[in-house]
N, C-alpha and C positions, 0 to 999 in steps of 0.2 A: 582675362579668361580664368589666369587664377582663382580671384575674388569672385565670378560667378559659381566655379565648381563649386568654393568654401560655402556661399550662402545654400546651394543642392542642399553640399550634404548637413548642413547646421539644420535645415528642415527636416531632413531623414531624421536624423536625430533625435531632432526633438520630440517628433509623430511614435518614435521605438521608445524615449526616455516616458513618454505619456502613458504606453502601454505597460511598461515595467510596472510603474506609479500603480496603476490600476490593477496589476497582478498583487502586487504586495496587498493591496485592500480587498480583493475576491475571498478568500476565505471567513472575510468577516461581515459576506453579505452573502444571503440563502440566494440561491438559483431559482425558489419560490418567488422570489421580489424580482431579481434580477439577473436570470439564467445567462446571457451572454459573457457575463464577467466573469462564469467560472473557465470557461475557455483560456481566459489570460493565463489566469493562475499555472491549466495545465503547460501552458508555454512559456513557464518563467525560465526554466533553463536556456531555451534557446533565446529569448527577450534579452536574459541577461550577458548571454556571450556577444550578442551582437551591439550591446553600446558599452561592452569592454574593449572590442576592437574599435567602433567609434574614437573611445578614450584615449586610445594607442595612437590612433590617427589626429588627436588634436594635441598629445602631447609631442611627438615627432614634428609635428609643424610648428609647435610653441605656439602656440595660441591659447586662449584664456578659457574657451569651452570646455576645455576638459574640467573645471573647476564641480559643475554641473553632472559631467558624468560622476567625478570621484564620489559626489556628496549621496546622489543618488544609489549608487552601487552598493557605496559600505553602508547606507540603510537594509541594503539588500543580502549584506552579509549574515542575517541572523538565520538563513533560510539556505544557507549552502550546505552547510553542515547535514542538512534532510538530506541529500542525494550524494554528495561525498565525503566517507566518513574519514575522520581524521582525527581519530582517538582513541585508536584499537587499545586497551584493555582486557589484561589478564590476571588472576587471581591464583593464590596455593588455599584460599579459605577455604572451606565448605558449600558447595552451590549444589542447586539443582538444573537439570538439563532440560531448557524447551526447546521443542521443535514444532515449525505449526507448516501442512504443506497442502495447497489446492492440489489434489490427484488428477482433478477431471475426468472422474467419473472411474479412476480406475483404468483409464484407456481402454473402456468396454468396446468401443469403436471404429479402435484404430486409427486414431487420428496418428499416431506416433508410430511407423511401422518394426518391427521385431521386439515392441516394450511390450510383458504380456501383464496383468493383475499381480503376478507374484515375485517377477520384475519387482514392482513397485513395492509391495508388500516385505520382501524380503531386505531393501535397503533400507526400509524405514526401522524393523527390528534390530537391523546392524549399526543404524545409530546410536542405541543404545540410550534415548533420550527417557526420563524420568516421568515429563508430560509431553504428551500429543496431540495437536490442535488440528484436525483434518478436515477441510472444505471439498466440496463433492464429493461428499462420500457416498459410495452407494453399495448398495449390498444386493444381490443377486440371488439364484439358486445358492451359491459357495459364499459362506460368512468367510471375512477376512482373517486371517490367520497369525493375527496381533500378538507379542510376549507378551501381554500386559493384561493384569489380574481385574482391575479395576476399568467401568469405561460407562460412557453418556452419550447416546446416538439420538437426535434427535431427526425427525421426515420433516419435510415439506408435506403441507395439509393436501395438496396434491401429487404429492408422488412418492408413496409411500417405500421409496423404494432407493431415496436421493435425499440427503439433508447434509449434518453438519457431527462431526465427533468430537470427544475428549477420552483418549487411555492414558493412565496412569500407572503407576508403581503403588503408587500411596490411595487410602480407600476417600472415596466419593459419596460422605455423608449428605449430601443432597443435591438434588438435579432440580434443574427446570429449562423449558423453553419461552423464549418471547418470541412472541405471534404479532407477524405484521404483517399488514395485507393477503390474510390466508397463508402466508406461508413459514417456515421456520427459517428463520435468517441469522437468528441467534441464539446461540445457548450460555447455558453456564453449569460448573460443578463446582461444590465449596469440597475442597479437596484437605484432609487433617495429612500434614507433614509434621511428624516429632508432637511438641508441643502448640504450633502454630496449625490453625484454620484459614487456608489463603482461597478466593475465590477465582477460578479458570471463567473466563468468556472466549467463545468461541463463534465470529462471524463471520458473516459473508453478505458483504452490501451488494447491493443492485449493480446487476451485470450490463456491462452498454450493448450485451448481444450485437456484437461482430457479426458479420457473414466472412466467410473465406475471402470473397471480393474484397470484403472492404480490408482484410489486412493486404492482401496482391498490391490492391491502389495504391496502401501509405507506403508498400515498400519499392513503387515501382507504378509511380503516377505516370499514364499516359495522356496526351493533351484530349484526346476525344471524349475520355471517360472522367473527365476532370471536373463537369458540371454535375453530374450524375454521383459521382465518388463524393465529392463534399457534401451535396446537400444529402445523402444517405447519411452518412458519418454525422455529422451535425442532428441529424432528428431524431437517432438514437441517443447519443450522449445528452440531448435536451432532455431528455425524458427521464435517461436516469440521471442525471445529477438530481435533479427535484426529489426521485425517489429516494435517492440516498441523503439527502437533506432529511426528509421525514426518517426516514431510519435513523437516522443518528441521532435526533430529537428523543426518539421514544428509548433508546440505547441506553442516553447519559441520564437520563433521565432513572432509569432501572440503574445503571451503576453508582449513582449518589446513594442510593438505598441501601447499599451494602453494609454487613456490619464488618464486612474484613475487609483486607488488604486485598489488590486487585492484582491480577497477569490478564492479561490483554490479546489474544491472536485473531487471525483474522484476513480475508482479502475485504480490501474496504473497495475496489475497483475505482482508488483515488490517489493521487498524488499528495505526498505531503502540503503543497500548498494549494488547498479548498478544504471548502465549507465542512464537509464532513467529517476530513483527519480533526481538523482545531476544535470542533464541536465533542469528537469523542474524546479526542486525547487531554484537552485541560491541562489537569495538574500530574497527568499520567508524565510517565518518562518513556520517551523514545529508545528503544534500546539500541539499535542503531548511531542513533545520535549521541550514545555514551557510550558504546569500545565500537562503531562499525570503522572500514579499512577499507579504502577504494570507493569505485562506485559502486550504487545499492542498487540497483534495477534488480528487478525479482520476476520480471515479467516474460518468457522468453523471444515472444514476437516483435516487440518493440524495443529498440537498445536503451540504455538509461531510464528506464520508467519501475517506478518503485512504487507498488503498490500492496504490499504486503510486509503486514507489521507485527511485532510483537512489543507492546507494552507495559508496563508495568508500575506500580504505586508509587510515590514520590520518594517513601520511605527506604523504598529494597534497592541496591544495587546489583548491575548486570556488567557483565564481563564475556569477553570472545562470541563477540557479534559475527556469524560465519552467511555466507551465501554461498549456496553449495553449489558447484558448477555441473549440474548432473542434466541431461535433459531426459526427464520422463513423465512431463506434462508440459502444458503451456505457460507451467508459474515454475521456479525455484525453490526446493525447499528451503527455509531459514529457518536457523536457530540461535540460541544463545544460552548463558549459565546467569544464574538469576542467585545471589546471596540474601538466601532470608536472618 
């Protein structure tokens, strides 16, 4: 009876160590080719806990499979560091302060109830950050009521009313937007700090557009609605991972052009492991991944899910990676100090 349980679970196993396998290579293959495999990727975290306890369970038995889990796993170790950081860093130098935060529109809506526009507005000027990288931003009758001297707003070619910011401290000798698919999804402002010209981008990848339901279902799947719930959830994220594959294509492609040093904000509406973080980030530096502490989820609806980033040039070093635990959208703001 023993030795049939062993052989279950040595099949379980193997069918989860397959998937891992195939997580770890989804970011290095578009969704354009082959959209199912980005699904892996966004389930490496749970992929990878479940043949660590595997691992536990063939080393307590002393058996030789864990050999297989071990080798696999610590392949998999280059990719933990995305989601738990473990290398908080702090600096006495000279840094400047980013902060990059989705508003969601401002909570014009009230999705969030007693958060009102200046709620929101009022903590962002009490951070005191140097640059500001804002996704949904939107602007109404009442312009927002910013400290900050310097700024870059760019619309959506349809909605002249909703796009993407950058405020500053420091002035903003040049602006532009990248235009994709009709819309503004990204900007940038080459920003003069001191002696140094550093360039700000400022995006926001293709959204999987949730309905209300579909967050209900993932946090509180019922058997009836379980046929219904996945294949919604599935035909949305199909659609945009492929868009954000293209977006990131035409991104990197504009940020080689650069004749300066780069900072990086942004919701990418991706996990560190897919196509589109590895496509934009390159030789960029995670700032996360250099001083972040604890888990990085940034997202508030989903626990652990880290989908907003701030990057930066291979050259510059970042220090005191924070995720602020405030809820006045459906993202977290983050920030960090950036040594040019």
């Amino acid at each position: 009876m023993k030795k049939i349980f062993n052989n279950l679970i040595f099949i379980l196993n193997s069918f989860t160590l397959s998937l891992l396998i195939l997580s770890y290579i989804s970011p290095y293959i578009s969704p354009n080719i082959f959209w199912p495999i980005s699904f892996l990727g966004l389930f490496f975290p749970i992929l990878y806990l479940i043949n660590t306890l595997f691992l536990l369970y063939w080393i307590t038995n002393k058996k030789k499979q864990f050999l297989s889990n071990i080798i696999i796993l610590l392949i998999g170790t280059q990719y933990i560091q995305n989601y738990i950081g473990l290398n908080p860093k702090t600096t006495n130098n000279e840094t400047i302060k980013i902060l990059t935060f989705n508003v969601r529109m401002f909570n014009t809506y009230d999705w969030i109830p007693n958060i009102k526009k200046d709620t929101i507005i009022n903590y962002i000027n009490q951070e005191h950050a140097d640059i500001i990288c804002i996704q949904e931003f939107y602007e109404d009758n009442k312009k927002p009521n910013l400290n900050y001297k310097f700024s870059h707003v760019g619309y959506r070619s349809d909605n002249n009313q909703l796009g993407l910011a950058i405020y500053s401290k420091f002035p903003q000798i040049n602006k532009s937007n990248i235009i994709i698919n009709n819309n503004n999804i990204c900007i940038y402002s080459d920003i003069k700090i001191k002696k140094d010209t550093i360039r700000v981008y400022n995006m926001h990848l293709a959204s999987n557009w949730f309905k209300q339901s579909d967050y209900s279902f993932i946090n509180n799947p019922k058997k009836e609605t379980v046929r219904d719930g996945v294949t919604g959830i599935i035909e949305r994220m199909k659609i945009s991972y492929k868009k954000r594959a293209d977006e990131a294509y035409v991104i990197r492609k504009n940020i080689e052009k650069s004749p300066y040093k780069i900072i990086l904000c942004g919701d990418f509406n991706d996990t560190p492991v897919s196509y589109s973080y590895r496509n934009i980030k390159k030789d960029l530096k995670d700032s996360f991944y250099i001083s972040g502490n604890g888990v990085g989820n940034s997202f508030v609806n989903i626990p652990a899910l880290r989908i907003d980033y701030i990057m930066h040039d291979h050259s510059l070093n970042s220090f005191n990676y924070k995720k602020k635990d405030i809820i006045l959208s459906d993202h977290y703001p983050i920030s960090c100090e950036i040594e040019l």
